[in-house]
N, C-alpha and C positions, 0 to 999 in steps of 0.2 A: 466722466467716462471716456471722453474722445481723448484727452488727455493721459490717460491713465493706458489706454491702448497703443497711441502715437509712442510713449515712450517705454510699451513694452517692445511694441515693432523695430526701434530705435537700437535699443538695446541688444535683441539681437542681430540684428542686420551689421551692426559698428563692430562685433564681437571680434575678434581676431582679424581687426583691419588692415594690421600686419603682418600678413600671414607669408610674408619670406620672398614674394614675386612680385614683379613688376610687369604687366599686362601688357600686348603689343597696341593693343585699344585704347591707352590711356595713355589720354595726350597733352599730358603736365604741362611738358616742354609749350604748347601752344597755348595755356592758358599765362604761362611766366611769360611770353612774346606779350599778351594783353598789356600786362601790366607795363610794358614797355611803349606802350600806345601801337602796337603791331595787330589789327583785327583783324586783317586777313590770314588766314588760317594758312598752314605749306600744305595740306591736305583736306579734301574736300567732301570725304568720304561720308561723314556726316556734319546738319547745321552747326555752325559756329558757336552757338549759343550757349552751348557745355561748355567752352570754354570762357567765354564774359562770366560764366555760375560758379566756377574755379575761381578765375581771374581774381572775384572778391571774396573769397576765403583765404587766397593765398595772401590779397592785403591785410586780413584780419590778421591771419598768421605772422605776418611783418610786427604788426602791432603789439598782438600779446607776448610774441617771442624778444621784441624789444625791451619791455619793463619787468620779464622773466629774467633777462641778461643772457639771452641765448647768442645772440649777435649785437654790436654797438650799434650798427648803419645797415644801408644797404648793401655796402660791399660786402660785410662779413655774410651777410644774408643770402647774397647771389653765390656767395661762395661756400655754405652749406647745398647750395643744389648740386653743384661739381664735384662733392665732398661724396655728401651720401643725401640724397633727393628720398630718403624715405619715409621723414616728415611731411613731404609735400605729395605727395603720394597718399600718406595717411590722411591728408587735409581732404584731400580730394574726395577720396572714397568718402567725407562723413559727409561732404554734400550729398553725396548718391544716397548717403545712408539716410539721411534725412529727408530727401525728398519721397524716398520708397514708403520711410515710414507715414507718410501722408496718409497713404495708400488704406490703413486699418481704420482712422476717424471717417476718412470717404467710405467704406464700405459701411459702418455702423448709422451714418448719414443718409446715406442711401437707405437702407434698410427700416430707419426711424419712417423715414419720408415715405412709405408705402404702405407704413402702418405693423412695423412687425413692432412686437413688445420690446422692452427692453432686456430683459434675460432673452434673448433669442437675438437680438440686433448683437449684442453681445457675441454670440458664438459666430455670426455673420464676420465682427471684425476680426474676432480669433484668427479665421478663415486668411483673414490677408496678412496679419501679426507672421503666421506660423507656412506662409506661403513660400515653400522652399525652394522656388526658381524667384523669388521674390528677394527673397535670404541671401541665394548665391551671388548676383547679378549685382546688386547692392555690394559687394566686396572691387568690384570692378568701375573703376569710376569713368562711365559712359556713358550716353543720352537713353539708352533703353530703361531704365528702372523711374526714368523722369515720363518718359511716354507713357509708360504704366499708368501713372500715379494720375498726369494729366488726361488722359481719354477719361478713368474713369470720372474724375474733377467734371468732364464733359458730361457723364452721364448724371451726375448729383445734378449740374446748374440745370440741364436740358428738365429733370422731374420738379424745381420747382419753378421752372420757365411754366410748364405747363398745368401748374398748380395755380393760376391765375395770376405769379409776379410780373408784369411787364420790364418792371426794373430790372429782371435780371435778364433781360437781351444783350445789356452792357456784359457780363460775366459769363457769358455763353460766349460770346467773342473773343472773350481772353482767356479761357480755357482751351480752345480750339486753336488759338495761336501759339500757346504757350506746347499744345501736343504737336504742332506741327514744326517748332523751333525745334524741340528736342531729336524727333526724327520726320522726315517727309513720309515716308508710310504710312505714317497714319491714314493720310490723305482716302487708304482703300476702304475703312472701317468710317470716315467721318464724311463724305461724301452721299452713302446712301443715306446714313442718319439725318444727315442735314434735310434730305427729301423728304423724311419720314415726321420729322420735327412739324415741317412747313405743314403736311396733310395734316397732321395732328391737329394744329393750331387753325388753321383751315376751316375742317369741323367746329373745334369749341368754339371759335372766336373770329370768323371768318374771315375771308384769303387777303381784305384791305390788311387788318393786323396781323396776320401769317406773314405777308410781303414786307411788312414795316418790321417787325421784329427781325425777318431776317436781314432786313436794310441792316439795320440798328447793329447786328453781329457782323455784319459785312466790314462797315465801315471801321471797326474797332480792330479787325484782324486787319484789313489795309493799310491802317495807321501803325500798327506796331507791328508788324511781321519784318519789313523792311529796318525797323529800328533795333530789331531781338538778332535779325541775322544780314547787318551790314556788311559784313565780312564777304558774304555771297554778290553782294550789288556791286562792291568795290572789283570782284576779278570772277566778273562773270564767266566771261570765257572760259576759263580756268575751269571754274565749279561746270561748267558743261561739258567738257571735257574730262573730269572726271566722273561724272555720272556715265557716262560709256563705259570708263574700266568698271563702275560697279554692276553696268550692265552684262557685263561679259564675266564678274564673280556671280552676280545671285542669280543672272535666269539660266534656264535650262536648254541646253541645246544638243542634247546627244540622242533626240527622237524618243523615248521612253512613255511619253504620251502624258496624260492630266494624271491617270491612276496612281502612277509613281505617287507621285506629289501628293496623292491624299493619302495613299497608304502611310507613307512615312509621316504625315502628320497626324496620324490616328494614331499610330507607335508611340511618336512625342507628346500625344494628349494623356496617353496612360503611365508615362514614364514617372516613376516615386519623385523625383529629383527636379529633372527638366519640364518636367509636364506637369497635369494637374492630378494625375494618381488614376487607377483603374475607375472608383465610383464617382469622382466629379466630372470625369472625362464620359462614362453612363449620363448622368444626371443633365449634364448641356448636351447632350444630345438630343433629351428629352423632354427638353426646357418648354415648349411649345406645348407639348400633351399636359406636362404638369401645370405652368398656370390656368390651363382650363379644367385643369380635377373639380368635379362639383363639390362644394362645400369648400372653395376656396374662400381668403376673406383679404389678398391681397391687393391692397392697392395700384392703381396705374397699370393695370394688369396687359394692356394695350402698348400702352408706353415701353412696357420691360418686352414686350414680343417684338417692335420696332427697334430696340436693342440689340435682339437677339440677331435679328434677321439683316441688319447691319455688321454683325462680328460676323456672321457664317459669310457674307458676302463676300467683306474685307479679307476674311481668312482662306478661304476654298480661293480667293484670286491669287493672293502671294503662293501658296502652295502650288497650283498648277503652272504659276511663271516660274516659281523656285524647283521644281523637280524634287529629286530627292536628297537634293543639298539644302539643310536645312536647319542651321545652327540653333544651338538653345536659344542665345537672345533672339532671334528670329519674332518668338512669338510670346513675350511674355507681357506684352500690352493685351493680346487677344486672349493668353490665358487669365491675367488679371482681369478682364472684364465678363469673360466667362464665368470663372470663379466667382462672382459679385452676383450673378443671377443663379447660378447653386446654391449658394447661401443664402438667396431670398427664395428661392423656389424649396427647398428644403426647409425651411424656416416657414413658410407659407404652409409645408403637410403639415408641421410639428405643431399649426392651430388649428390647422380644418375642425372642422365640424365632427368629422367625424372618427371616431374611436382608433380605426384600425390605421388612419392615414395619417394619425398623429404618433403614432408607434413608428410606424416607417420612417415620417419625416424626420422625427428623434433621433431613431436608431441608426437610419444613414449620415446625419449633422455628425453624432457624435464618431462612425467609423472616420468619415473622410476626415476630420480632426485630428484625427488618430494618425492615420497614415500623412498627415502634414505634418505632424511633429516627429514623426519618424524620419522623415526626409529632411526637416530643416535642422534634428541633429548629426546628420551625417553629414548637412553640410560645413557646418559648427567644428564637428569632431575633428575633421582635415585640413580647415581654415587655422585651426591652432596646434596639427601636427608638424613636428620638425621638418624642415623641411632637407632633401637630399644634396640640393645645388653646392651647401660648402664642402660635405664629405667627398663629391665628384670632384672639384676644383684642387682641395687637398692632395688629393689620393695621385692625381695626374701634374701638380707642382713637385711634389715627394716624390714621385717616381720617374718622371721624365722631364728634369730640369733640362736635361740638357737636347731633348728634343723638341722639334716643332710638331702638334699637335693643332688638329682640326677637328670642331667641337660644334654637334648641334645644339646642346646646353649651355643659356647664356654660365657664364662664369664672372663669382666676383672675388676672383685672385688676383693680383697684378699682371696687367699685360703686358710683355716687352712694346718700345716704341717701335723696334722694325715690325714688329707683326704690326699693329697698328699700321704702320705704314706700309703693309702689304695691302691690309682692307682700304684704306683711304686711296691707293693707285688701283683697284679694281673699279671703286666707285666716279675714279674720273675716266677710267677705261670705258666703261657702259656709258656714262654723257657724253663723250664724244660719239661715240659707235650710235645713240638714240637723238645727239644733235639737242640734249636740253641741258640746263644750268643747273648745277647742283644746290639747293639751298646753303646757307650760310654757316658754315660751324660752327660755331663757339670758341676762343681761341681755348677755355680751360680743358676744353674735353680733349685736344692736342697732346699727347705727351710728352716732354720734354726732355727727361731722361728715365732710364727705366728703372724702377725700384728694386731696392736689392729682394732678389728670390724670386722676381718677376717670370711667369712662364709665357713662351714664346707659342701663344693659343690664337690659332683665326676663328672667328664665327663661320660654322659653317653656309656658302650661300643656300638662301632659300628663295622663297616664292610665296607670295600675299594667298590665302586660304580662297580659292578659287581661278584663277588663274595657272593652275597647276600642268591646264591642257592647253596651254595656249602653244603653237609652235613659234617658235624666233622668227622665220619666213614669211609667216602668217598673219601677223600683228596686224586689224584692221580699228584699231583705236591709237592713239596720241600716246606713248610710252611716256610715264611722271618718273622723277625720282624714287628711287626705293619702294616700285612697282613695277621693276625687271622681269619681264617671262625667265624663263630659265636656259641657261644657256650651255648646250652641249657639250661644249668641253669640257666644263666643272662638274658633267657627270659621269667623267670618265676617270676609274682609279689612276691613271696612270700619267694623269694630267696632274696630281698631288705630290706623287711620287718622285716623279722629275722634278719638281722645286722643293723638294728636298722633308717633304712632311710624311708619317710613315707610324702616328699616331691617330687614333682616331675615336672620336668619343660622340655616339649616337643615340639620339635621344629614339624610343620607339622603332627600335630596328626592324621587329619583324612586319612590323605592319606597312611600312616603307618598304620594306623589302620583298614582301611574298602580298603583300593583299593594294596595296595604295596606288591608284595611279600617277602618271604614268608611266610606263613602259621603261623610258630613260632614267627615270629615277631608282626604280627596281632591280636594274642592271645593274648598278651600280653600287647598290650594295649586296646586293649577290653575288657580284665579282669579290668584294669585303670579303663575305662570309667566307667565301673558298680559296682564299688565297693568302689571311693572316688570322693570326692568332685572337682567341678570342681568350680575352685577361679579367678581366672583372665587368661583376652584373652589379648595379645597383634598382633595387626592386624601390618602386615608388609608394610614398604615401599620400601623396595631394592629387588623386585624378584629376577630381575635379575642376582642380585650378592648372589645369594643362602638365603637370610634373608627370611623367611617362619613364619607362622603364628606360636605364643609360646601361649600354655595352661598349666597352672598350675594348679595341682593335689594334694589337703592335704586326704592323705590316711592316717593318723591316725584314730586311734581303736576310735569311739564316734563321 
């Protein structure tokens, strides 16, 4: 059965792995530096360890693609990544996708182990198979859909920790390493637990073995935490110095208070898609009244409340430092674990004792089932629709050859070498002006000369998803590479204008322009809107994977 689950979860999670985009989160390039013996990460954003989890698939990838005849050697092989990197890409995401799908045998495991039946542990793992922030995130190959999988891995070892195994102190320690390599946050949901663990075991089995088990899980994460994420010991300073920029993208500082932060995360609990749906997001609310229903006949029923009262802790703390910036992957380790005690607290009325609370229990398993499969095919549905980006690229090669063009949509037409080499003298502009080294190019990514039909397109500058407020003046953190505040003169139309670009291709205008902060960026295309022509809409099919509505702008003089 755990099997049969694992690779329904699999199945769709892998589903349209190629779904046309390449994610700014997904950091190939850093797992191909591994394989080059390079463990220190160029970014610090999250632990390293996603990338050593790549690193060996991309060698597997070496391998089977070798006796397939895709490439002779290495060379041919590092020269598929410079080519088109969408194999390796596709590698990636089946790690995610494979570790997500863990995620369904954990829940059915869980579920066994507290005594639910099997047709009912069953619909438990459904729960996580058809878990459509589970679905999405799993297309993205990043440390969040491993933290999922791993906490709850914490919560199965922690229920038969306290099931009398002493053997498993060893595997409660490496469950807890393995969530906190993948992301450090955990740290807010696995801290109180660990307290919780300790009194448990306290009680049964009193505080000398409470202190010794936890010895035993100490020493196991001390051992391999430093081994899972070397890359961090090697350029400490580094990695502390970026944790400041991510301190100034995820917490909140614009006074708005705790409420924010829980509103908007009570919004994202009910969300089809991002969250856990209207009645799961009900049902963990009420996680606490429900295992005490009389006529309950769940097990560990103690143990799942010390659960509970660990994710609320962990969750209400990131939300009130988070404010109301609060991206989907934010929380989908908390909703995975929530989702887990739904399904056993639902699963738990659908035996009660009694009559009418096994109707409920039913009736709600099977609606919230419902509305997860509604949401994990609309994630499905987008992940395999066409995607916009070549018809944009097309449309603006065909029609404005012979113009320069500045484009929020990456584009995969051929770039002229000078535009290229407009982006590569901006980016040594900003390391002198911030006083840091640019990481190392690649000589392939260089162009050497420009293919015929090649259009003369810049990316347009941006800004890392929080940092949007930061002013140039104001800068009280270490500026990295390619975590540039924004800089005022690139938001001014007339700063384009003069060097000679008079095309322009914006992804999401209006929301940039009339709702997004800030202020400087707004202007700026507002000044767009009113001063050039507004030529082709392209209306989007992949929300969810960031593809936003493209307006094209010919601001030429006439």
């Amino acid at each position: 059965m755990c099997f049969l689950l694992f690779v329904a979860a699999f199945a769709v999670r892998f589903f349209a792995a190629d779904y046309g985009y390449f994610h700014g989160d997904e950091r190939i390039n850093e797992a191909a530096k591994v394989l080059a013996g390079q463990l220190v990460p160029g970014q610090h954003f999250y632990p390293p360890f996603i990338n050593y989890l790549n690193a060996v698939a991309l060698g597997l990838l070496f391998v089977v693609g070798k006796f397939a005849g895709w490439w002779a050697g290495t060379a041919e092989y590092r020269a598929q990544y410079f080519t088109d990197p969408t194999v390796f890409y596709v590698t990636a995401r089946m790690v995610t996708a494979l570790t997500g799908a863990l995620l369904a045998p954990l829940f059915y495991g869980v579920a066994r182990a507290v005594g639910v039946t099997r047709p009912l542990a069953l619909a438990v793992g459904a729960i996580a198979v058809v878990f459509p922030l589970g679905v999405f995130m799993a297309h993205i190959a990043k440390g969040d859909t491993g933290l999922a999988t791993a906490l709850v891995a914490v919560f199965w070892v922690m229920l038969r920790r306290l099931q009398g195994g002493r053997g498993w102190d060893w595997s409660l320690g490496l469950a807890v390493v393995l969530a906190l390599s993948f992301k450090h946050s955990a740290v807010f949901v696995l801290a109180p637990l660990a307290l919780g663990v300790i009194v448990l075991l306290a009680v049964a089995e009193g505080v000398k073995t409470a202190l010794v088990s936890f010895g035993r899980a100490m020493a196991v994460i001390l051992l391999l935490w430093p081994v899972l994420n070397i890359g961090i010991l090697l350029d400490l300073q580094n990695f502390l110095d970026y944790q400041k920029i991510q301190a100034v993208m995820s917490l909140q500082s614009d006074g708005q208070g705790a409420e924010a932060g829980l509103l908007v995360l009570l919004w994202r609990g009910m969300e089809l898609i991002f969250g856990m749906n209207p009645v799961l997001t009900a049902v963990a609310l009420l996680t606490p009244l429900l295992l005490a229903w009389p006529g309950g006949v769940l097990q560990r029923r103690v143990a799942l409340g010390v659960i509970w009262v660990s994710l609320m802790i962990g969750t209400v703390m990131v939300a009130v430092m988070a404010g109301p910036r609060q991206p989907e992957h934010l929380w989908i380790a908390n909703f995975a674990g929530f989702l887990l005690l739904d399904g056993l607290v639902l699963a738990g009325l659908a035996m009660n004792a009694r009559q009418g609370a096994r109707l409920v229990g039913a009736g709600l398993l099977a609606a919230a089932l419902g509305l997860q499969v509604v949401g994990s095919a609309i994630v499905l549905w987008q992940a395999a629709a066409v995607p916009i980006q070549r018809s944009v690229g097309d449309y603006l090669a065909g029609t404005f050859g012979d113009r320069k063009v500045l484009t929020s949509m990456a584009l995969v037409v051929p770039q002229r070498k000078e535009a290229q080499g407009f982006e590569l003298a901006r980016m040594e502009r900003l390391a002198q002006k911030y006083q840091i080294t640019l990481p190392e190019m690649a000589e392939e990514r260089i162009i050497q000369k420009s293919a015929p039909g090649a259009l003369f397109y810049v990316n347009m500058p941006g800004v890392m998803y929080g940092l949007e407020g930061v002013e140039d003046g104001k800068i009280d953190y270490e500026v990295k590479a390619h975590a540039w505040p924004l800089q005022p003169e690139e938001w001014q139309l007339e700063y384009w204008l003069e060097q000679g670009f008079s095309v322009f291709a914006v992804q999401d205008f209006d929301e940039y322009a009339y709702r997004s902060e800030p202020q400087m960026r707004q202007g700026f295309f507002q000044q767009m809107a009113q001063q050039c022509r507004r030529l082709q809409v392209f209306e989007p099919r992949k929300r969810l994977f960031l593809e936003r509505e493209v307006v094209v702008f010919d601001c030429a003089a006439g």
